[in-house]
N, C-alpha and C positions, 0 to 999 in steps of 0.2 A: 504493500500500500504506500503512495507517494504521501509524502506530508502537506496538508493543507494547510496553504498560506492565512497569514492576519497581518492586516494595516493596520497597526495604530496610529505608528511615525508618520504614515501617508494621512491619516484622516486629521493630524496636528498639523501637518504643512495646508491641507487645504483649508482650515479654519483662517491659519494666518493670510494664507493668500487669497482669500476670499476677500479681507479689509481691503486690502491696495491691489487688485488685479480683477478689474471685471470678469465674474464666475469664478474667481480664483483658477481656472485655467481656462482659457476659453476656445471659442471654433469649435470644429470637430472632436477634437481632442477633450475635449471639457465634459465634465459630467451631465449638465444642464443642456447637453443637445440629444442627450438618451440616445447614444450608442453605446454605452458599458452599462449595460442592465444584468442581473441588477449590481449597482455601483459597489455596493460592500463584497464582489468578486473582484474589484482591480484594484490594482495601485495607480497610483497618480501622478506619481516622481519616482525617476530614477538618479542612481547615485553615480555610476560607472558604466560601463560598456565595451565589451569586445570581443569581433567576432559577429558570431550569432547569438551572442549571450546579452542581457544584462540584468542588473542588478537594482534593485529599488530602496526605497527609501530607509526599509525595514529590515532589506539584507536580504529578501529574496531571492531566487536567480532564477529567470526565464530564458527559453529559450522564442525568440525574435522574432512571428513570420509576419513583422509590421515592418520593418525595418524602416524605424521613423518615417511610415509611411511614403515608401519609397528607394529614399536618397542610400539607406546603408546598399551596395550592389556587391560591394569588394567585400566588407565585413569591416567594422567598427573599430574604430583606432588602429586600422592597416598600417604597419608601419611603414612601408616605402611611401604609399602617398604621403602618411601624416610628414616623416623626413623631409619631401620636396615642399611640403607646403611651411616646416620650417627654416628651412634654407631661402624660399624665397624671402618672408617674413624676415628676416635678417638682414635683406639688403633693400625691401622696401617692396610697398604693398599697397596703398591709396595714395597715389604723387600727382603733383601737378599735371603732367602729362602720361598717360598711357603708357606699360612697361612694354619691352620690345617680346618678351614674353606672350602677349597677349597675340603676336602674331604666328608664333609658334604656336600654337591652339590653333588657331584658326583653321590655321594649314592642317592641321593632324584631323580635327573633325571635317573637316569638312571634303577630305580624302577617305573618311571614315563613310561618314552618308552618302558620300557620292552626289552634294550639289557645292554648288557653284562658290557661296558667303554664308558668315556668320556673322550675326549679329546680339553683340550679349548683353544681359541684364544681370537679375536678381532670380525672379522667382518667376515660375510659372505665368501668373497673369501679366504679369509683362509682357513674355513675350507672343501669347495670343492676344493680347489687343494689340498690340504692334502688325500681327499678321492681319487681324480684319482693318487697321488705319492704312497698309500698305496695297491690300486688295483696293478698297475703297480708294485711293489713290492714283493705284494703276485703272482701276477700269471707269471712273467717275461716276459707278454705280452707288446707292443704299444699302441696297438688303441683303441682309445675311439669311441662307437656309441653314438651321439648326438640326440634330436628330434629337428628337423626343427621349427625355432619360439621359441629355448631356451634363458633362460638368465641364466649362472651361475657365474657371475662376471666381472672380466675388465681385468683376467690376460689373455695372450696372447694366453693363449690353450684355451678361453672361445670362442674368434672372429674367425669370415670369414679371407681367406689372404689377402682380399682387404680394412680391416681396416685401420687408419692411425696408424703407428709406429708397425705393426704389420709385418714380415716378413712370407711368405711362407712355411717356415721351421715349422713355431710353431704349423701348421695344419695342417700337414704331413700327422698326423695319425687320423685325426678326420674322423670319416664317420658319415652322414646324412640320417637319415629319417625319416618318418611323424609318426605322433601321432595317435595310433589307429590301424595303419597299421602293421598287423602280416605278412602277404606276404612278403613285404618288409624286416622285422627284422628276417625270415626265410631264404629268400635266403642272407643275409647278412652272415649271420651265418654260412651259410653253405659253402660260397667260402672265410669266412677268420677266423673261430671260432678258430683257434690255433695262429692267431696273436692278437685276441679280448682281452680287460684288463677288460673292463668293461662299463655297458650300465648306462648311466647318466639321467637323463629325472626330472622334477617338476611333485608329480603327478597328477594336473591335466594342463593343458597346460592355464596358468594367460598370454599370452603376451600382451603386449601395441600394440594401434590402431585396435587390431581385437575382435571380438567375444573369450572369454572364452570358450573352448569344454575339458569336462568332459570324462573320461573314458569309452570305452564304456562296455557290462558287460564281465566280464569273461578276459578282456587284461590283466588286470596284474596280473592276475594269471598265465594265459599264459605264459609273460615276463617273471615272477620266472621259472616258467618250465625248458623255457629253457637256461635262465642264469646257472640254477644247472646243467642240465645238458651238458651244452658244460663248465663249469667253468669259466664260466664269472661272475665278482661281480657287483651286483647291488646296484646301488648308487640312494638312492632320495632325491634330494637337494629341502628340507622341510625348506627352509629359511622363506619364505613368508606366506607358511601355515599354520606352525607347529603352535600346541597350537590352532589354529583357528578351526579343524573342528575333532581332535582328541585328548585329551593330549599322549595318547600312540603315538602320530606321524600320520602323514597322510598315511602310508602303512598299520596301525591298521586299519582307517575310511575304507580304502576300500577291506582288506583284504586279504592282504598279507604281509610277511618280506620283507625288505631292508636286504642289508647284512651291511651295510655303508649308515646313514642318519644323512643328515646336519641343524642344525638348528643355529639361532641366532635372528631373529627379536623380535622375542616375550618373547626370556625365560626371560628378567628379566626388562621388562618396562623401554626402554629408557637408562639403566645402560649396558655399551657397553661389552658385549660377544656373544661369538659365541662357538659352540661345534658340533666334530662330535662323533657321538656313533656309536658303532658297534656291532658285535658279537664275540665269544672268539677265534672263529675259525682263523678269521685276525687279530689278538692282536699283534700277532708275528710281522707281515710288518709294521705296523704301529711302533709297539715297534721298531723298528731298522732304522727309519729315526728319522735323526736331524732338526728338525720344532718347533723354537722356536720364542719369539718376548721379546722387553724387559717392557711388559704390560701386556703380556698374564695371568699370573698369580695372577692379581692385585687382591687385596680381597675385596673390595665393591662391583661391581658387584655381586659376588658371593653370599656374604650376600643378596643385593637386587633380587638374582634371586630365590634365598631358599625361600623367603617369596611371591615373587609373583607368583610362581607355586602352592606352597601351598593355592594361593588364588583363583587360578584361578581351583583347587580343588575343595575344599569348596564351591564355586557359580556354579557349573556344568558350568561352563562357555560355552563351544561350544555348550550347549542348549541354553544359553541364546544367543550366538551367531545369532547361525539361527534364535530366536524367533524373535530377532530384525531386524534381517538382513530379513525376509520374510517381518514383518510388514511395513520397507521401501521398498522394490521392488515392495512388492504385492501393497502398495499404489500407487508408481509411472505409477505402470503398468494400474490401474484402474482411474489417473488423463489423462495418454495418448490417453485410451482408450474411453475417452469422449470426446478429443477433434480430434479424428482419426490422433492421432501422432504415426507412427510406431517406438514403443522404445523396441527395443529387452532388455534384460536383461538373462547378462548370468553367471557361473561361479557357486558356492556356495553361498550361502544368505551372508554368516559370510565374503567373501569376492567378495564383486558382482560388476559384470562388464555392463556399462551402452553405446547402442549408437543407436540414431535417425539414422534411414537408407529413410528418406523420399528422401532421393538425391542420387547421387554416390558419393558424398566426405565428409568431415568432417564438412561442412561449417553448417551445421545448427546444428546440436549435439555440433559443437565448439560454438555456440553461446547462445544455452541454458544453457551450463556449467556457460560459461562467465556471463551469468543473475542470475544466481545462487549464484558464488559468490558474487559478488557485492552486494546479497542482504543477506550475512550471513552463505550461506550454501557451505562450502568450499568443491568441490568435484573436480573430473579433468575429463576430454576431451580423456586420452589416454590411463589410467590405470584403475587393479581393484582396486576397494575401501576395508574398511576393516568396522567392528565393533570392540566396546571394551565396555570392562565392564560399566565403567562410564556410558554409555550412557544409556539413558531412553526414556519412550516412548514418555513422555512431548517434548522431542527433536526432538524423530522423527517425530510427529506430525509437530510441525514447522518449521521440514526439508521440509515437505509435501504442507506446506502452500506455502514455497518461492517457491519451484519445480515447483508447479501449478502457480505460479505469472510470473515465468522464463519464462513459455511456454509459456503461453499468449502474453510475450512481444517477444518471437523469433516467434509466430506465424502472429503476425502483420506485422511485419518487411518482409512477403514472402511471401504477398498475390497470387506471380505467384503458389505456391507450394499448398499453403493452401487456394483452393477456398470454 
């Protein structure tokens, strides 16, 4: 039997930080957006980190398949990146002018993805509003096609009009439709293709609380079709993917170009940037907007992201991805299937999405996560999970061990479900 975790040290850090830090943690990460149900199964704080591991406030140790949602790809305090990003750090890192470093990056990504430039920021929504202000730009078009169940950040052209602080106005031009669905992005096209700026989509459709679904064959080729031909740019905001199941980007994996693709979580292990690359063809719109930050340019990042692409080279890593990410699903799948627990499992291995449908609500899937971590295996209830290099199979095996202990104990607890 694994030992069941308790936060105390975590439930006194969030008291204090509740005084000075709206929610005491807030976003998604925060208690108060009800994705760690129920709350008294997680921690709140961690102390340390590395690898696939870390450690929380109370001394716990989990093992990671959040990896700070996202960013860990290499494994947490890698020490060859962290070395390059202190070596830079040494000689200088936010200067008046741009480090010559930043153009060694460039060159290496963008050799990497196979287009043209890069353009770097910060964070994620940077650089998808950057891609819809340069579509917008290049074609003198408005409107953006969205898929239904997108995430492309928290700026105001990302939300619904019914968000909070969100005005009307900001989604004027937004148009909706489903994933999969050419019908729809046909007659779209066809009663507004001369106001259209460009079709935005993740490619394969990751959202929280539902099933991950996969492209189906031959869409986006399609999509290219006829983005070229009505002049629409196509944008794929590769934040969450990229590096994960392609290093040419995820439009390589499935076989086709973006014109405009966004990444940031993975390119450089935790060390915060973000980059959109493109083609030569939109060099120009982009070259002629002012989008700047006063960090964007920092040179540690840079340096830490030269050497963890180059590592994540070297290890084939989106093989080793998948190898890992099957041999956890494919075991999950075969611990459920012993005990006639319906656990779908969907998305990509390298980033997979997990939920019990033995009910219609979350309430027992929310409760096997909640077993899980408690006993070490830090996973969640409403998102997909990720792989990273660090991990091994010695881990996943004892991912496997807690998963199957988890079950057990949500399967007791519902003897009306589980006769």
């Amino acid at each position: 039997m694994k030992t069941v975790y308790t936060y105390n040290k975590n439930r006194e850090l969030m008291q204090r930080a509740a005084k000075v830090i709206p929610c005491g943690v807030y976003g998604h990460l925060g208690p108060a957006e009800g994705c760690m149900i129920p709350t008294s199964a997680y921690p709140f704080f961690v102390t340390k980190a590395k690898g696939s591991e870390m450690w929380d406030a109370d001394g716990n140790r989990f093992i990671d398949y959040m990896c700070g949602y996202g960013p860990n790809v290499s494994g947490y305090c890698d020490p060859e990146i962290d070395e390059a990003a202190m070596k830079q750090i040494a000689i200088g890192n936010c200067t008046t002018l741009p480090n010559t470093i930043m153009v060694d990056f460039a060159e290496l990504l963008t050799d990497t993805v196979k287009k043209d430039w890069a353009f770097f920021a910060k964070n994620g929504g940077d650089v998808t509003q950057l891609a819809i202000m340069t579509a917008r730009a290049h074609t003198g078009r408005k409107k953006i096609i969205f898929v239904n169940g997108y995430y492309h950040g928290v700026a105001p052209w990302t939300q619904k009009p019914d968000s909070p602080g969100v005005l009307p106005e900001d989604c004027r031009n937004s148009i909706y439709i489903d994933f999969n669905d050419l019908t729809q992005l046909n007659k779209v096209i066809s009663d507004q293709k001369e106001k259209i700026a460009c079709f935005i989509a993740t490619p394969y459709m990751h959202g929280n609380f539902k099933d991950n679904v996969l492209p189906a064959d031959g869409y986006w080729q399609e999509v290219r079709r006829l983005c070229t031909e009505n002049g629409i740019v196509l944008i794929i905001d590769d934040i969450r993917a990229g590096f994960r199941l392609n290093l040419a980007g995820s439009d390589a994996h499935y076989g086709f170009e973006a014109d405009l693709i966004c990444f940031c979580k993975a390119i450089a292990n935790g060390y915060n940037v973000s980059a959109l690359c493109g083609k030569n063809f939109i060099k120009p719109a982009v070259s002629s907007i002012m989008y700047t930050g006063s960090y964007w340019m920092s040179a540690v990042p840079f340096a830490a992201g030269i050497v963890n692409i180059k590592k994540l080279i070297k290890a084939d890593a989106c093989t080793y991805f998948r190898t890992l990410g099957l041999r956890l699903t494919d075991g999950l799948a075969k611990i459920a299937k012993s005990k006639n627990v319906n656990l779908s499992i969907s998305g990509e291995p390298a980033m997979f999405y997990l939920m019990i449908k033995d009910d219609n609500s979350l309430i027992l899937h929310q409760e096997w996560i909640a077993e899980c971590v408690k006993r070490g295996a830090f996973l969640t209830n409403h998102h997909n999970h990720f792989i990273n290099l660090s991990l091994t199979e010695d881990l996943v095996d004892e991912t496997l061990e807690i998963c199957d202990e988890a079950m057990d104990v949500m399967i007791k607890k519902h003897p009306e479900v589980y006769k």
